[in-house]
C-alpha positions as CSV (number, residue, x, y, z in Angstrom):
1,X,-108.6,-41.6,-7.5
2,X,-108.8,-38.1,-8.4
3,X,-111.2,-36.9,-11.2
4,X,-109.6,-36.3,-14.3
5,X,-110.7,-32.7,-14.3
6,X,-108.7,-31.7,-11.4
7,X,-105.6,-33.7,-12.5
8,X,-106.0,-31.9,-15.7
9,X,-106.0,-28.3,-13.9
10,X,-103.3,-29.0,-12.0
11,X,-101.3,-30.2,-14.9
12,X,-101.9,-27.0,-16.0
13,X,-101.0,-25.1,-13.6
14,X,-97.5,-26.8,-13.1
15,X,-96.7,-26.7,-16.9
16,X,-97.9,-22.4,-17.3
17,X,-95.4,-21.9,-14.4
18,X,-92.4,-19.8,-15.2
19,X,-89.1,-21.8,-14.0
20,X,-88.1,-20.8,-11.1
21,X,-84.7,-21.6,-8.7
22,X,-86.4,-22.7,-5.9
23,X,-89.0,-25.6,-4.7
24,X,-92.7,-23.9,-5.5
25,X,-95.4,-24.9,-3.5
26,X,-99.2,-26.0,-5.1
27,X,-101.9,-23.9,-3.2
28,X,-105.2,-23.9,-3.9
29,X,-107.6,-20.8,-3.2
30,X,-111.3,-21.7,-2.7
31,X,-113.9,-19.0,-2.6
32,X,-117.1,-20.2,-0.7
33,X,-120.5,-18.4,-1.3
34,X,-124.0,-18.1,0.8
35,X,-122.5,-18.3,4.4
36,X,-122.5,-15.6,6.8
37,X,-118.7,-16.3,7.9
38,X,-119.7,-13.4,10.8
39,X,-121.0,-16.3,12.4
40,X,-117.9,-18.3,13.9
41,X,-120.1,-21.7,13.6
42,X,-120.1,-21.4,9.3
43,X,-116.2,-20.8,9.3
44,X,-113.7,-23.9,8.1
45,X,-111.4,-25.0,10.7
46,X,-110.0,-28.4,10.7
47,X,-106.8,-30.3,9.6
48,X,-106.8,-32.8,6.5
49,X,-104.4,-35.3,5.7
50,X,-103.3,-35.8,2.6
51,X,-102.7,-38.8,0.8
52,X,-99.8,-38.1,-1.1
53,X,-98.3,-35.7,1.7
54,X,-97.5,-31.5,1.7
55,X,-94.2,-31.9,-0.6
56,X,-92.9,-29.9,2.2
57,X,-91.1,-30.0,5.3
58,X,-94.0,-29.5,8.2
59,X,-92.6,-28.8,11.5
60,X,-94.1,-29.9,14.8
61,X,-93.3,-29.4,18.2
62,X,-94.1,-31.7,21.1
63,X,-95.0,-30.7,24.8
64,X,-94.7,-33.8,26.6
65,X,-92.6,-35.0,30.1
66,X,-91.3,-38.8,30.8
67,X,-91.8,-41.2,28.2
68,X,-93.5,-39.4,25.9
69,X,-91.5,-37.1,25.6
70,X,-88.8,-40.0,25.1
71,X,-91.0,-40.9,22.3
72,X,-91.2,-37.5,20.8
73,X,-87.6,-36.6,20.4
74,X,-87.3,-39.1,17.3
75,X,-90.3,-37.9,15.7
76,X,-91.1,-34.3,16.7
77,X,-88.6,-31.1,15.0
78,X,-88.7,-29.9,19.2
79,X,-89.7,-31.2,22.2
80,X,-90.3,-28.8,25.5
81,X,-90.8,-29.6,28.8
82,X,-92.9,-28.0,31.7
83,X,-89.8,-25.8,32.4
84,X,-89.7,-25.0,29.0
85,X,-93.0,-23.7,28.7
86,X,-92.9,-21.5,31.5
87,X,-90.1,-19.8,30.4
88,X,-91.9,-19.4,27.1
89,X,-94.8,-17.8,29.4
90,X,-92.3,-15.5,30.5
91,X,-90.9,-14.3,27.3
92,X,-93.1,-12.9,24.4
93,X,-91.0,-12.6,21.5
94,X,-89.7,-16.1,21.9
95,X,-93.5,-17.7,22.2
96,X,-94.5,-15.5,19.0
97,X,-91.2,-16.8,17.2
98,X,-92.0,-20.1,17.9
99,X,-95.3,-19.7,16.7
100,X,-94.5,-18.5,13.7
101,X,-92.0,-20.9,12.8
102,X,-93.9,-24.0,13.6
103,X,-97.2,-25.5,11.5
104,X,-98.6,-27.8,14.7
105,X,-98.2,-28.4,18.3
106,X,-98.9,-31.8,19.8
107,X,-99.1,-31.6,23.7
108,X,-100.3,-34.2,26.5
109,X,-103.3,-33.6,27.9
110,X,-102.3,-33.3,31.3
111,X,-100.4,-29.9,30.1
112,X,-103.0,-28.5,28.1
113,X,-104.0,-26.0,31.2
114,X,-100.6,-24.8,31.6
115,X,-100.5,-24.7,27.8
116,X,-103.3,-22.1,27.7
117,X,-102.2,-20.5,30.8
118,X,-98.8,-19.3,28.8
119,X,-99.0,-19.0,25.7
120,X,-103.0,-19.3,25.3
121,X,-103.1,-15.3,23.9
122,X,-100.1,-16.2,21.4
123,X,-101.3,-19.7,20.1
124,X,-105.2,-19.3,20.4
125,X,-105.6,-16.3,17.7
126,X,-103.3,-17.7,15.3
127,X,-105.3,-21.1,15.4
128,X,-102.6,-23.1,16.9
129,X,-103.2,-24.5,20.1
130,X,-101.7,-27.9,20.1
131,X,-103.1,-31.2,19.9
132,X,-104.0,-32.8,22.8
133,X,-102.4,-36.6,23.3
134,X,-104.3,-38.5,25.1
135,X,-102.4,-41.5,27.3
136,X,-103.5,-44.0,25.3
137,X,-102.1,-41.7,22.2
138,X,-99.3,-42.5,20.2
139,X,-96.9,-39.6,20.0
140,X,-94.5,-41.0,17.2
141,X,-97.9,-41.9,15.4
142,X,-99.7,-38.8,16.0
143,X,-96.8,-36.3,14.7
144,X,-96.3,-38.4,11.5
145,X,-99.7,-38.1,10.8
146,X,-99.7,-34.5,11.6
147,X,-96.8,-34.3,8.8
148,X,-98.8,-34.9,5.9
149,X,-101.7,-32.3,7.3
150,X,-102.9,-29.3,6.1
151,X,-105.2,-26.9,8.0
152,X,-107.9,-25.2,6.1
153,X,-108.8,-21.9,8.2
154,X,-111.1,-19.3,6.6
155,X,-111.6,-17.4,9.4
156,X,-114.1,-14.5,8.3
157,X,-113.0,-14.2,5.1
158,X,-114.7,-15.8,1.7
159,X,-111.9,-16.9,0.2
160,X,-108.9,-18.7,1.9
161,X,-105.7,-20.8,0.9
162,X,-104.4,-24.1,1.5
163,X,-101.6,-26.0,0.5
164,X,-101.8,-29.0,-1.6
165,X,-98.2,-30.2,-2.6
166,X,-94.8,-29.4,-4.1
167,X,-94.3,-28.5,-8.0
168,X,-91.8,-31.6,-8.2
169,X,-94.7,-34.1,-7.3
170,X,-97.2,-35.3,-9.6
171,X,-100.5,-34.0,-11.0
172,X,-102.1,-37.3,-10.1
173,X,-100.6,-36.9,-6.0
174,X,-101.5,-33.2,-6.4
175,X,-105.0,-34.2,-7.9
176,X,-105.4,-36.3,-5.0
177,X,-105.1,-34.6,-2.2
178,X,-107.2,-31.9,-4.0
179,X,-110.1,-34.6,-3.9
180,X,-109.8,-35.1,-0.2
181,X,-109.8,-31.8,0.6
182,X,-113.5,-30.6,-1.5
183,X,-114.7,-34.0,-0.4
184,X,-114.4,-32.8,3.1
185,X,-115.2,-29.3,2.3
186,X,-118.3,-30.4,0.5
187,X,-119.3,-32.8,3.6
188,X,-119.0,-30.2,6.0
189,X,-120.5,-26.7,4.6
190,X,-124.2,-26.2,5.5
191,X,-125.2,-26.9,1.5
192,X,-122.2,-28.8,0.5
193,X,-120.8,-27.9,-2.8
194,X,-123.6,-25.2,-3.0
195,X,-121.3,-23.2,-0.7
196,X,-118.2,-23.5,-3.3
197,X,-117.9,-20.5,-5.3
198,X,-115.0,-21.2,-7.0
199,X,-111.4,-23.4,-6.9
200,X,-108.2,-22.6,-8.2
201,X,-104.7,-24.5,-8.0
202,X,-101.6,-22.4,-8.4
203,X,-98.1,-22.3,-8.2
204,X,-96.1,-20.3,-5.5
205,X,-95.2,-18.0,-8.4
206,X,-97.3,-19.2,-11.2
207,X,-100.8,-18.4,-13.0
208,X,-104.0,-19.7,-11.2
209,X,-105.9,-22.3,-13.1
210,X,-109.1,-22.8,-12.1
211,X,-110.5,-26.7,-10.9
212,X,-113.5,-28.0,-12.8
């Protein structure tokens, strides 16, 4: 259960947003404080699930051959092949627009070397090398999992975005997933909440509000 605080701010936030004709998107900026993000071992880089989901459509391609891939093409938005991925290799434009238009990559292990072999320099600087799926792995299990995940990346900068939910859902789901996320930030960073400047909640096109 959220604290109040946040479901309050949140409320806020939702409510001081102009109307708009389109689905807004709840982000929340967090500003962090005392690390030296120069050093690659202080940045944030790790996925989070959410308990009450994005409130978005997350799509997530599969690299996978046989029955996994099978598996996948119920589950996963795309599912390529080893032929697939060469041509990819082979093709620039096409590997950045797939990049660009897809949140996570799940792949088998067994490709992972080819993975990096083609499109390693396109994936690897925009944080997205997939997923490895291990045999024992459930594919159907790990891309609906991967569905209700964010990634929180702050690279070198101090402050950096997430998302946290859709303007339809409510404060309380909103507030929720807020909770997971400073819980894990808080866990992780060198001096836990010490290392949290400052957290604000906004809408796509709304005022920030800032989280107690």
């Amino acid at each position: 259960m959220a604290d109040q605080d946040i479901e309050q701010a949140v409320a806020r936030a939702i409510d001081e947003a102009p109307p708009r004709n389109f689905r807004e998107t709840v982000d929340l900026a967090i500003n962090l404080r005392d690390l030296d993000l120069n050093d690659p071992q202080n940045r944030i880089d790790e996925g989070v699930v959410l308990p009450s989901g994005t409130g978005q459509d997350t799509r997530i391609v599969v690299f996978a051959t046989g029955e996994t891939a099978l598996r996948a093409q119920d589950a996963a938005d795309e599912v390529l092949g080893p032929d697939e991925l060469e041509e990819l290799g082979g093709d620039d434009d096409a590997a950045k627009d797939l990049a660009a238009e897809t949140e996570f990559f799940v792949a088998e292990a067994a490709m992972m070397q080819d993975i990096g072999r083609y499109l390693g320099t396109v994936l690897g600087p925009r944080g997205k090398m997939p997923t490895p799926l291990q045999p024992d792995d459930d594919v159907v299990e790990t891309v609906n999992r991967m569905r209700n995940t964010v990634q929180l990346r702050s690279r070198d900068r101090r402050t950096f975005h997430t998302r946290v939910g859709a303007a339809d859902m409510s404060a309380e789901e909103i507030a929720d997933n807020i909770d997971v996320i400073v819980r894990r930030l808080e866990a992780n960073l060198e001096k836990g909440p010490l290392n949290i400047d400052s957290i604000y909640v906004k809408t796509t096109m709304g005022p920030a509000v800032e989280v107690a």
